[in-house]
KEVEXSE-509417 format. One record per residue (C-alpha): residue number from 1; residue in three letters; x, y, z. Coordinates in nm, 2 decimals. Example, Ala and Ser with C-alpha at 12.3 -4.5 7.8 and 13.67 -1.06 7.14 Angstrom:
n; res; px; py; pz
1; ALA; 1.23; -0.45; 0.78 .
2; SER; 1.37; -0.11; 0.71 .
//
This chain:
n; res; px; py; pz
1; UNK; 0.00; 0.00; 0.00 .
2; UNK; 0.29; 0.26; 0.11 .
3; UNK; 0.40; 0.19; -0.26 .
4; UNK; 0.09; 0.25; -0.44 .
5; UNK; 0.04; 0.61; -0.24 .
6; UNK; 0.38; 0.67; -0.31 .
7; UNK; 0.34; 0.64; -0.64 .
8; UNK; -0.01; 0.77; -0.67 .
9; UNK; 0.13; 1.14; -0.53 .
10; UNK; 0.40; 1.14; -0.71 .
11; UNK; 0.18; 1.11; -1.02 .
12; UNK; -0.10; 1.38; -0.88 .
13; UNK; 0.20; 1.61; -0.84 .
14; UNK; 0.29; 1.60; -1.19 .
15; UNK; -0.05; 1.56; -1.38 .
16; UNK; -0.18; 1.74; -1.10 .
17; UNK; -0.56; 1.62; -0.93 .
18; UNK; -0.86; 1.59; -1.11 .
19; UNK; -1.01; 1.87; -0.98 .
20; UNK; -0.71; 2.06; -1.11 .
21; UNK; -0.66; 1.97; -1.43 .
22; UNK; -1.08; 2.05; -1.45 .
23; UNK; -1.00; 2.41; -1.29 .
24; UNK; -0.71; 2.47; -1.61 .
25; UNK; -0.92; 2.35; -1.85 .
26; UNK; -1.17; 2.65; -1.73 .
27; UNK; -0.93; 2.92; -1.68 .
28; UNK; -0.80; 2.84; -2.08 .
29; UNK; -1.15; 2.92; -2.16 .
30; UNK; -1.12; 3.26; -1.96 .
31; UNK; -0.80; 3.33; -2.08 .
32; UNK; -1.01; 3.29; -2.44 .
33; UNK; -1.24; 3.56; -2.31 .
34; UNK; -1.03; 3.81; -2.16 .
35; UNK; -0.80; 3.81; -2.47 .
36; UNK; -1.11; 3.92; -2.74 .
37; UNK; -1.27; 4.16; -2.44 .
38; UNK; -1.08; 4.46; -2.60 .
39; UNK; -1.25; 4.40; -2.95 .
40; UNK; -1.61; 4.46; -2.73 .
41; UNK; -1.51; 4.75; -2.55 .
42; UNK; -1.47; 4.95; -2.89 .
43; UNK; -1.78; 4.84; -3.01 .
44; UNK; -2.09; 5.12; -3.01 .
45; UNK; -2.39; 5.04; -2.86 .
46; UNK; -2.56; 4.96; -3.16 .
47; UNK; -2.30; 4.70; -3.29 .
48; UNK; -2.30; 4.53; -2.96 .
49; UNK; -2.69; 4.44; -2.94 .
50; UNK; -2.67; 4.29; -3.35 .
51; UNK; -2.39; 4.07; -3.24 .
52; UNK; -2.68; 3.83; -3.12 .
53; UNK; -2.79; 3.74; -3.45 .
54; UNK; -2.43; 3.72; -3.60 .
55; UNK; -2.35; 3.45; -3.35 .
56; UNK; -2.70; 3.27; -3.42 .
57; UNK; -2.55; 3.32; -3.82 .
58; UNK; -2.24; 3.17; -3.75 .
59; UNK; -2.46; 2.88; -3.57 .
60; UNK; -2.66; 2.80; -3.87 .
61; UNK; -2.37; 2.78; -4.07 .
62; UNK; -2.22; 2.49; -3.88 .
63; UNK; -2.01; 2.66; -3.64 .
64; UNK; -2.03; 2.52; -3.31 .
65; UNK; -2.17; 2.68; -2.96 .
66; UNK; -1.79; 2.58; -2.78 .
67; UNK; -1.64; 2.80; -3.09 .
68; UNK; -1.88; 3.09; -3.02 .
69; UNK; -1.86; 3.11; -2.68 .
70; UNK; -1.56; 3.37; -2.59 .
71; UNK; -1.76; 3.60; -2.78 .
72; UNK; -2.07; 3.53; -2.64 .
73; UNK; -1.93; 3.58; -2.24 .
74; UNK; -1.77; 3.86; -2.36 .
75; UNK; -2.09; 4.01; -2.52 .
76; UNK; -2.27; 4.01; -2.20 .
77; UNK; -2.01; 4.06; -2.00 .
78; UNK; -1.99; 4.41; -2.18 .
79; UNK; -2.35; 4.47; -2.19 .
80; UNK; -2.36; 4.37; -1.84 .
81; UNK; -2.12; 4.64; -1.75 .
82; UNK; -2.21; 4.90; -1.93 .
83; UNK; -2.60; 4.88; -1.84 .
84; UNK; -2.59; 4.77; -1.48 .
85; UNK; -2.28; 4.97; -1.42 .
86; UNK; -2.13; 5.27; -1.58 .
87; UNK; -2.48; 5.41; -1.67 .
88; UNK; -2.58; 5.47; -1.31 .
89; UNK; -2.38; 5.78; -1.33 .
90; UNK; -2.66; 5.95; -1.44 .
91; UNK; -2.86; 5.81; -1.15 .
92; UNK; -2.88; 6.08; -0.88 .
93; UNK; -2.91; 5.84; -0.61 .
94; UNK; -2.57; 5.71; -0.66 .
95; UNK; -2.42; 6.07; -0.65 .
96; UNK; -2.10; 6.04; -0.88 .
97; UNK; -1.89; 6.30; -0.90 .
98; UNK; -1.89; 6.47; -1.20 .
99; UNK; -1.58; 6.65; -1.12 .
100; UNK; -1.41; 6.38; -1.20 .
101; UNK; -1.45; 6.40; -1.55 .
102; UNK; -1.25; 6.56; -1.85 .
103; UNK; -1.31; 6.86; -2.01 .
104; UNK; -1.47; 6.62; -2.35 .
105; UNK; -1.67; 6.34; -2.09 .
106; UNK; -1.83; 6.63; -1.90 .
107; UNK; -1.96; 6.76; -2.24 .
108; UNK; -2.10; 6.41; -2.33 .
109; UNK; -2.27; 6.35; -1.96 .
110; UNK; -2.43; 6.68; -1.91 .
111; UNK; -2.56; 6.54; -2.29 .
112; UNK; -2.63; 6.22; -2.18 .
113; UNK; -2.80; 6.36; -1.82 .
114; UNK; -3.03; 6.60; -1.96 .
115; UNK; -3.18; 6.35; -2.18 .
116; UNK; -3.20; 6.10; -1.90 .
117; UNK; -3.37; 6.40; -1.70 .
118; UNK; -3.63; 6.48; -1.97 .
119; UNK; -3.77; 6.09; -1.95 .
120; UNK; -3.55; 5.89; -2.24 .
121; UNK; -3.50; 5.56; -2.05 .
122; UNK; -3.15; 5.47; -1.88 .
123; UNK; -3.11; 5.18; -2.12 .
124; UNK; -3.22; 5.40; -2.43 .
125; UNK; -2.92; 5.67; -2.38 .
126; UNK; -2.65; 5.62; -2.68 .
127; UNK; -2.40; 5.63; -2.44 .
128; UNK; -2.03; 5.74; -2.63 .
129; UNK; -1.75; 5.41; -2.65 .
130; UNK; -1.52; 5.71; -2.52 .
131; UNK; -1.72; 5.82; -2.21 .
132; UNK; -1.76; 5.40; -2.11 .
133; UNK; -1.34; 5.43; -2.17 .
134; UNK; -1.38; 5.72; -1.92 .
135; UNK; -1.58; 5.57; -1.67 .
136; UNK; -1.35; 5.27; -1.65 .
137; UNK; -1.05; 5.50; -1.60 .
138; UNK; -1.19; 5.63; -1.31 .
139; UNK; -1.34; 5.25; -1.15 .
140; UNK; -1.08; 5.03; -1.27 .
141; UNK; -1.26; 4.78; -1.06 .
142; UNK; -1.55; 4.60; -1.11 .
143; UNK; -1.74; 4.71; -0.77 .
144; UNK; -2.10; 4.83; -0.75 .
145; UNK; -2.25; 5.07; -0.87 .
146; UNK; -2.08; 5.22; -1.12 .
147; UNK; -1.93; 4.87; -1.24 .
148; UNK; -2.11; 4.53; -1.32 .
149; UNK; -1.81; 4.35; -1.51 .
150; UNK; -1.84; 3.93; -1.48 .
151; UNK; -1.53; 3.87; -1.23 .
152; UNK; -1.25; 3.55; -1.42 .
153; UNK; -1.45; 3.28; -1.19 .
154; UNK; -1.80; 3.42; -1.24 .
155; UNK; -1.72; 3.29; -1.60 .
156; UNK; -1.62; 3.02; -1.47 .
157; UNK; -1.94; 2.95; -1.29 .
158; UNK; -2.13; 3.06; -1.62 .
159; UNK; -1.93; 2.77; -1.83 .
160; UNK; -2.00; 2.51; -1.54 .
161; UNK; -2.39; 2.59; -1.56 .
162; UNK; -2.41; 2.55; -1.93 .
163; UNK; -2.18; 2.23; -1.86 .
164; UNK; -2.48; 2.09; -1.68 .
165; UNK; -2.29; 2.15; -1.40 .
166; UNK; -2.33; 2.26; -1.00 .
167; UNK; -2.15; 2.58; -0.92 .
168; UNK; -2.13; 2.64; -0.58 .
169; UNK; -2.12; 2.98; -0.47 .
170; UNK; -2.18; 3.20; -0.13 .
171; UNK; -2.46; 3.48; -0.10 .
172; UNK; -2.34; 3.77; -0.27 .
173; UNK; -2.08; 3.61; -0.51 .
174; UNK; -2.31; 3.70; -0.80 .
175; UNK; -2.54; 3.38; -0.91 .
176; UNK; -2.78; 3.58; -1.06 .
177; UNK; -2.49; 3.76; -1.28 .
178; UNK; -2.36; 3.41; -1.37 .
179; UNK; -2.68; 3.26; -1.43 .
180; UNK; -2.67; 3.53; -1.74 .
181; UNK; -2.40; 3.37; -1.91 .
182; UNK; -2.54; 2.99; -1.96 .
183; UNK; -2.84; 3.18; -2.02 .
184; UNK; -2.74; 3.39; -2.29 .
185; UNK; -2.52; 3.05; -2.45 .
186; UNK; -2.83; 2.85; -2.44 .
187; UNK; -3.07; 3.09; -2.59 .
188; UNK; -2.77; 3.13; -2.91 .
189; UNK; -2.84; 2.75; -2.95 .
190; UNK; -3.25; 2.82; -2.99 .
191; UNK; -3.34; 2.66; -2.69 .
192; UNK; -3.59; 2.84; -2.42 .
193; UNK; -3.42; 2.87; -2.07 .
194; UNK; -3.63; 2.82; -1.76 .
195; UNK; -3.42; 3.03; -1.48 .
196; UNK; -3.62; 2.88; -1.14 .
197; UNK; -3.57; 3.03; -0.76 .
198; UNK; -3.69; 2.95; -0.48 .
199; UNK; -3.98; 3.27; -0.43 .
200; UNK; -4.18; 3.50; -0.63 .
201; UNK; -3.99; 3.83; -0.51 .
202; UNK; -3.67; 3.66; -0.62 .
203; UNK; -3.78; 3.56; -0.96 .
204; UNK; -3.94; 3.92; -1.02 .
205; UNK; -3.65; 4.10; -0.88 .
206; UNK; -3.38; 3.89; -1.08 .
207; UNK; -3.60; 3.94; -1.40 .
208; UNK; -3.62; 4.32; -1.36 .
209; UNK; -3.26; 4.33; -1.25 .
210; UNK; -3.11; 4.14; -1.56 .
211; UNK; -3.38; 4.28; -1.82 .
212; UNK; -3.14; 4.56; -1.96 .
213; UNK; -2.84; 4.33; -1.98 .
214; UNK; -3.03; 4.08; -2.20 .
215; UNK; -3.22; 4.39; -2.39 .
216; UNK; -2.89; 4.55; -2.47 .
217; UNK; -2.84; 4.17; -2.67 .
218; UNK; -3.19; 4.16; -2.83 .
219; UNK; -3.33; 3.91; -2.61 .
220; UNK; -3.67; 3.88; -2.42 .
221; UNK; -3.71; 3.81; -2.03 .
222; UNK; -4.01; 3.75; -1.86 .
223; UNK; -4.14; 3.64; -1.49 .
224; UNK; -4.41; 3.42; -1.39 .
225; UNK; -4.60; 3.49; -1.09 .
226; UNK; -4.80; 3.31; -0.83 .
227; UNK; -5.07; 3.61; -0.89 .
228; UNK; -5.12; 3.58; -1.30 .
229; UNK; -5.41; 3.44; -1.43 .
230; UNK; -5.34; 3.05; -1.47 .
231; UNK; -5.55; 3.07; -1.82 .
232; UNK; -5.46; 3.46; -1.89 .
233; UNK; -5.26; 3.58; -2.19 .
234; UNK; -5.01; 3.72; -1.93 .
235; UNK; -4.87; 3.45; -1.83 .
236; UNK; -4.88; 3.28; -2.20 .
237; UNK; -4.66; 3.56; -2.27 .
238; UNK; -4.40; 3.57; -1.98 .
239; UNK; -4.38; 3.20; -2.16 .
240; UNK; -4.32; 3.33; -2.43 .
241; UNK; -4.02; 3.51; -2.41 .
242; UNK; -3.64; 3.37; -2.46 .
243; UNK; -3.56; 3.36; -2.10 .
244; UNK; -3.87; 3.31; -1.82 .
245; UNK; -3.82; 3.34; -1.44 .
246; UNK; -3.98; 3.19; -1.20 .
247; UNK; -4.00; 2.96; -0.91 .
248; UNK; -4.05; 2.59; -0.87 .
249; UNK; -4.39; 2.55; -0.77 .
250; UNK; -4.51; 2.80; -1.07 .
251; UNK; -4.34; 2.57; -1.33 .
252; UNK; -4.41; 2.25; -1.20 .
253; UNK; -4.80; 2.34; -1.15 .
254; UNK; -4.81; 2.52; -1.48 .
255; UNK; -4.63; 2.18; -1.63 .
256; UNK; -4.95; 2.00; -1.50 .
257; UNK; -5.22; 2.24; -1.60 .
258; UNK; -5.07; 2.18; -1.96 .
259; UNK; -5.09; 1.82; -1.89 .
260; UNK; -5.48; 1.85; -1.83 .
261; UNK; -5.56; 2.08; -2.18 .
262; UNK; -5.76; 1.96; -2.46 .
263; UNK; -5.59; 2.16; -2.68 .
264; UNK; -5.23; 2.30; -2.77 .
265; UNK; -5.37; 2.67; -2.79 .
266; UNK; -5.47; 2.64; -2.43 .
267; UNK; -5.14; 2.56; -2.30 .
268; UNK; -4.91; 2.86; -2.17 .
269; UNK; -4.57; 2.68; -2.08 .
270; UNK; -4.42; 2.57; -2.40 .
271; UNK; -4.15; 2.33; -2.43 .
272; UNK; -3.87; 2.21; -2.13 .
273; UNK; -3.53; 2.24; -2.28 .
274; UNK; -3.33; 2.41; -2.08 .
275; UNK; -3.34; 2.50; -1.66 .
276; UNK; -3.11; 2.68; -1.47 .
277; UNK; -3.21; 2.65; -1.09 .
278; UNK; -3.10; 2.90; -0.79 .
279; UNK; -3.05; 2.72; -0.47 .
280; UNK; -3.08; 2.36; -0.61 .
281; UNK; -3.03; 2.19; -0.31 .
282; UNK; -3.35; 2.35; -0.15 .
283; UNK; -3.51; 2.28; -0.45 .
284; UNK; -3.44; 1.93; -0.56 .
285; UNK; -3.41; 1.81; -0.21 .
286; UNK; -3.61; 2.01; 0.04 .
287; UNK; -3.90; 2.12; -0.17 .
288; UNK; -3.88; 1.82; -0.40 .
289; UNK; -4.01; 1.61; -0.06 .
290; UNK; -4.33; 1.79; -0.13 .
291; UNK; -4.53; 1.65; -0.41 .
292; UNK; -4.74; 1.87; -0.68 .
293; UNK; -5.06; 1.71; -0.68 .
294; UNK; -5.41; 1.83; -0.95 .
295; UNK; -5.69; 1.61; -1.04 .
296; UNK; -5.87; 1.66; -1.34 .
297; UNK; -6.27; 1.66; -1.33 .
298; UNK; -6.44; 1.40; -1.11 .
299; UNK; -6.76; 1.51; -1.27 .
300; UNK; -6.95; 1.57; -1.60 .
301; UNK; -7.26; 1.85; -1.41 .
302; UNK; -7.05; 2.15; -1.53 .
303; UNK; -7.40; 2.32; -1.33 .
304; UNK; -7.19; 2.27; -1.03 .
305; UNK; -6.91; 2.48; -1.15 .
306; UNK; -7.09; 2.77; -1.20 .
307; UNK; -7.28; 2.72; -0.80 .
308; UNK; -6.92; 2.72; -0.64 .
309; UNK; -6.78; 3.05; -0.90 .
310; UNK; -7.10; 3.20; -0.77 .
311; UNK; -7.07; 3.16; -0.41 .
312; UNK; -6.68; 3.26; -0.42 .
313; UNK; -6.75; 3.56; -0.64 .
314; UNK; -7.00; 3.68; -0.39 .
315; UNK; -6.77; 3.63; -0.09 .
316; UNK; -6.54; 3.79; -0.25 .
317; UNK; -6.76; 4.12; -0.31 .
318; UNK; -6.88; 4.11; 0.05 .
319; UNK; -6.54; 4.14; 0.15 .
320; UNK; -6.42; 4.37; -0.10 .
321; UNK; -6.46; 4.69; 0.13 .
322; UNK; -6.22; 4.48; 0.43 .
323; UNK; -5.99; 4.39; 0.13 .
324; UNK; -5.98; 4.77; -0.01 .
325; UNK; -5.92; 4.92; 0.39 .
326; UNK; -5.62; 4.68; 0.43 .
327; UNK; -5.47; 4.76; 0.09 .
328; UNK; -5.50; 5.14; 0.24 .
329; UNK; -5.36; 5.07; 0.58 .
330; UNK; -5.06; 4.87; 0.37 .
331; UNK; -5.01; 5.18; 0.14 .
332; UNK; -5.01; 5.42; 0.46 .
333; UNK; -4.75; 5.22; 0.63 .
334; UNK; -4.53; 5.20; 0.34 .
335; UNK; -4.57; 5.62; 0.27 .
336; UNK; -4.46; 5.65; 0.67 .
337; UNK; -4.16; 5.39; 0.66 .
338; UNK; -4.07; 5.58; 0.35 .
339; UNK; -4.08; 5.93; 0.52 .
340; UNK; -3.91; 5.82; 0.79 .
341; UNK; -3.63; 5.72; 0.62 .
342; UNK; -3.63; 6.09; 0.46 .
343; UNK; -3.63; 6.21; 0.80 .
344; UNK; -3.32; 6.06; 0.92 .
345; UNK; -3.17; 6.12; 0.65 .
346; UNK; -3.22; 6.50; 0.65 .
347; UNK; -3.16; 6.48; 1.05 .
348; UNK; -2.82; 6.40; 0.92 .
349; UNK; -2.76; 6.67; 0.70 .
350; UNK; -2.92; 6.93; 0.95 .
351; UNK; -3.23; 7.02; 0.67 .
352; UNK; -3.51; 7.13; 0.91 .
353; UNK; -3.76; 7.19; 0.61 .
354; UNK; -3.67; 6.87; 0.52 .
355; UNK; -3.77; 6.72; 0.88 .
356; UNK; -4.08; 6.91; 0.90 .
357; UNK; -4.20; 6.79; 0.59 .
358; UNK; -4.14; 6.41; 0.68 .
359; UNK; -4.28; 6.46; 1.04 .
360; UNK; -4.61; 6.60; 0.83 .
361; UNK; -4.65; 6.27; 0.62 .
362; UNK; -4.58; 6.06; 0.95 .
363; UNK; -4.81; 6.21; 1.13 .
364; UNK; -5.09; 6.20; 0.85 .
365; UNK; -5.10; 5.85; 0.75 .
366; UNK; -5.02; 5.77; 1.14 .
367; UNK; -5.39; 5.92; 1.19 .
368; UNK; -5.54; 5.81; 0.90 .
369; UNK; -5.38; 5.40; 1.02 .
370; UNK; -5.54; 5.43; 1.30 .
371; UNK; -5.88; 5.57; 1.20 .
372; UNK; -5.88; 5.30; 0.89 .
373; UNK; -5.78; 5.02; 1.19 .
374; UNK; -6.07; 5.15; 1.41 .
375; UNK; -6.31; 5.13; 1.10 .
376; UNK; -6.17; 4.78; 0.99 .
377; UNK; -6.27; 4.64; 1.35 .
378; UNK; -6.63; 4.66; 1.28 .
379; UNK; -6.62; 4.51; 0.94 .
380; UNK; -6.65; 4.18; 0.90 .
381; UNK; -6.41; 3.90; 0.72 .
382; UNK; -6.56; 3.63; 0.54 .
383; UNK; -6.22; 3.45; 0.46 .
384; UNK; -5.83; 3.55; 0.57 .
385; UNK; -5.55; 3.51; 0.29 .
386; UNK; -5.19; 3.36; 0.35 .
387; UNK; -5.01; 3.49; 0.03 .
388; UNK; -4.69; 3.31; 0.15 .
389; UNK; -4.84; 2.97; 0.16 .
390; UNK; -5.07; 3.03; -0.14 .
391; UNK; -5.37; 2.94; 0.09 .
392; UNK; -5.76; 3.06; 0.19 .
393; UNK; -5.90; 3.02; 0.55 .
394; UNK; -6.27; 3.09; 0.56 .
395; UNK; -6.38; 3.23; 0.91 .
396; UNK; -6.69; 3.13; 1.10 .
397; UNK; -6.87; 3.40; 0.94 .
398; UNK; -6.76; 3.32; 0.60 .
399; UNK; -6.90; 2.95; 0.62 .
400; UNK; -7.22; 3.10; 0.73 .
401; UNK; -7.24; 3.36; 0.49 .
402; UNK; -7.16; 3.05; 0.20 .
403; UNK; -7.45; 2.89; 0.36 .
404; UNK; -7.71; 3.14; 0.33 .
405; UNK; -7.59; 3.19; -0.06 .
406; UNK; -7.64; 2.84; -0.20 .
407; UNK; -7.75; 2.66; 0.10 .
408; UNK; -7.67; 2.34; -0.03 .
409; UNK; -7.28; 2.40; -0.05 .
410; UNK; -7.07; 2.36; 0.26 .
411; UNK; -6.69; 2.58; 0.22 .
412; UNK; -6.43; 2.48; 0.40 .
413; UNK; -6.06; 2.56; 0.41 .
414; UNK; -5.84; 2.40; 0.16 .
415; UNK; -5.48; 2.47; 0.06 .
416; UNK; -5.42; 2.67; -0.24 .
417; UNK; -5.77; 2.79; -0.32 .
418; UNK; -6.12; 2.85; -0.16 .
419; UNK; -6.27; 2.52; -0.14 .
420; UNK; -6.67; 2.39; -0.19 .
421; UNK; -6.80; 2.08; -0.11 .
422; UNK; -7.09; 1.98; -0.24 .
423; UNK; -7.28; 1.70; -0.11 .
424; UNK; -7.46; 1.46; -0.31 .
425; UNK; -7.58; 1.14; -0.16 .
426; UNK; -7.23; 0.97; -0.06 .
427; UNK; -7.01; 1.09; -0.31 .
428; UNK; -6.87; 1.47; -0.36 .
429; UNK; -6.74; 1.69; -0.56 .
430; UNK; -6.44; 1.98; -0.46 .
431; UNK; -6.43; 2.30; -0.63 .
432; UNK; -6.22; 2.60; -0.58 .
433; UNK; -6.05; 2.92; -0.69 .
434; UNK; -5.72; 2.98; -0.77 .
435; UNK; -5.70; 3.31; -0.98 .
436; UNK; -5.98; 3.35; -1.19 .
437; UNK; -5.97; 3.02; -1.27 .
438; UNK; -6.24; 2.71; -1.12 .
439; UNK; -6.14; 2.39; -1.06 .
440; UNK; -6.25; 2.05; -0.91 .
441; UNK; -6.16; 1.75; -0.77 .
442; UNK; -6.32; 1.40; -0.71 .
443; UNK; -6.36; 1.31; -0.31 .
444; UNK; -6.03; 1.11; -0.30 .
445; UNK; -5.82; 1.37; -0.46 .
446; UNK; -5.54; 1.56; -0.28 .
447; UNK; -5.37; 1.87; -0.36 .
448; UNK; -5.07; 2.04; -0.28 .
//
């Protein structure tokens, strides 16, 4: 045995392990990218976002996605940095200093910031190759927020998720920014890409946040939400676009509403080709031990469908007044957090206007809470949302009040939805809404 390590380290010290020789095949690649960067950096705003269909060109003509690919990383590592980074100079929350700039840059910003100021959209400016040369100059290094370059081994991490691979990374080493790279390869090979997190705010935020890096390139991003429509065009046409975010549960129940359409017009998800998932070991381990369960009709007296939409349509006007105070009482307490933060902030810089003002909106929506909060205590609520487990609770007064509108139709609470039971005989039949949309299930049906 002492012979066979022996010799087994000695060769690992000249081939090197395998992890190694994996790690220098990788940093060839970036090597590859970093050398062709330059080439990008010259190239106008305009010539940057047609590149996408060159590379699909070269594609078609038999060229293949490996070949492409330092152009590719460095396509989006440019538009990455130039619309998530050096534009924000014209942002006046990030307060750069224009006194840093020449004589020639200052001429193109105060260009470039009154148009920004009159409405034209950040992404829209035609921002000068010279004035990005400028801005680099000045942040060599790619930090927040006036630089959003890919780091060497967040390329890395990009070639390993279009590898198929895991890339293990720590909050706030930039998996979002990776996740555009094998994104933007994938979509050069025709395929749709399926980016899926673990929650609605992170899908929506990541969306938003990486929409003018993939718009620079020509390519469409959209966001499914737990609130869309299940059978509206909205969420058809988040589908529809190159790149969709969204989380788990969305795509997997969406993949078995498809499952259950008569028709290929009524499905929204499209095809599965490729996913890139956040978090995977929450996903394909924690939440994966929870199964996503729908039936399909238990019954063929569509009469029934239209009783339960009726009762849950009514509940839902009765409690439309409760829903509308809350919604106020939410927008009040966001207006006061809001002017709270103004007022520390202009207790710092000694602005007493400033502090009166704030006080004035704190002390408005304050009263107006707590009038809104004595009102809502003699209003009554049929049903109580939980928007975080997707689930309806009908209260005591709500089953009554379902009573007295079809009295032959008991609701109770069921996950996901507002549930009615109707009783014929021994069997039954469960209906609820999710959406806009009415469902069923036989009596021995579960859901999820």
């Amino acid at each position: 045995m002492a012979v066979i390590d022996t010799i087994s380290k000695s060769l690992q010290k000249i081939f090197g392990s395998r992890n190694e020789r994996i790690l220098k095949k990788y940093w060839r690649m970036v090597e590859q990218v970093n050398a062709i960067e330059e080439k990008y950096l010259k190239m106008p705003d305009s010539e940057l976002g047609s590149m996408t269909g060159k590379f699909k060109e070269r594609i078609d003509a038999g060229e293949d996605i490996l070949e492409i690919l330092p152009d590719a990383f460095s396509a989006i590592r440019e538009a990455s940095d130039r619309h998530l980074g050096i534009r924000n100079v014209f942002v006046d929350e990030h307060k750069f200093d224009v006194s840093k700039l020449s004589g020639p840059a200052l001429a193109i910003y105060n260009k470039l910031k009154e148009e920004y100021d009159s409405g034209v959209a950040l992404d829209a400016l035609d921002v000068d190759v010279e004035f990005n040369a400028e801005i680099r100059k000045l942040y060599p290094e790619s930090r927040p927020p006036f630089r959003f370059r890919h780091f060497d081994v967040q390329i890395i991490g990009g070639k390993v998720l279009f590898d198929g691979s895991i890339a293990e990374m720590a909050t706030g080493e930039g998996k979002t920014l990776v996740s555009t790279l094998a994104s933007y390869l994938v979509h050069l090979t025709g395929r749709k890409v399926h980016v899926i997190t673990v929650n609605d705010y992170l899908a929506k935020r990541d969306a938003l946040w990486m929409t003018p890096v993939f718009a620079a390139l020509g390519v469409t991003v959209g966001a499914i939400q737990a609130d869309m429509d299940t059978r509206g065009q909205e969420r058809k046409d988040q589908y529809s676009c190159d790149i969709t975010y969204g989380t788990n549960n969305e795509f997997g129940f969406d993949y078995l509403r498809d499952n259950m359409k008569i028709s290929v017009e009524h499905m929204a998800q499209g095809p599965l080709e490729f996913a890139i998932i956040d978090e995977v070991d929450s996903i394909l381990i924690d939440e994966a031990r929870t199964p996503l369960i729908i039936s399909g009709p238990a019954f063929d007296d569509v009469t029934r469908y239209k009783k339960a939409d009726a009762v849950c349509r009514e509940l839902m006007r009765m409690q439309s007044g409760h829903t509308n105070l809350k919604k106020r009482i939410d927008e009040a307490q966001r207006k006061i957090a809001n002017a709270q933060g103004e007022y520390s902030e202009a207790k710092k810089e000694k602005d007493s206007a400033r502090m009166e003002k704030a006080q004035e909106v704190i002390d408005k929506y304050t009263a107006q809470i707590e009038a809104d909060e004595a009102q809502l205590e003699t209003m009554t609520e049929f049903y109580e949302v939980e928007y975080d487990r997707k689930a309806v609770h009908l209260t005591h007064e709500g089953i009554g009040a379902a009573q007295d509108i079809r009295t032959r139709v008991v609701l109770y609470r069921f996950e996901h939805g507002m549930a009615a039971y109707a009783r014929t005989g021994s069997q039954g039949t469960c209906y609820f809404r999710e959406g806009k949309g009415l469902y069923r299930q036989g009596r021995q049906s579960r859901y999820r």
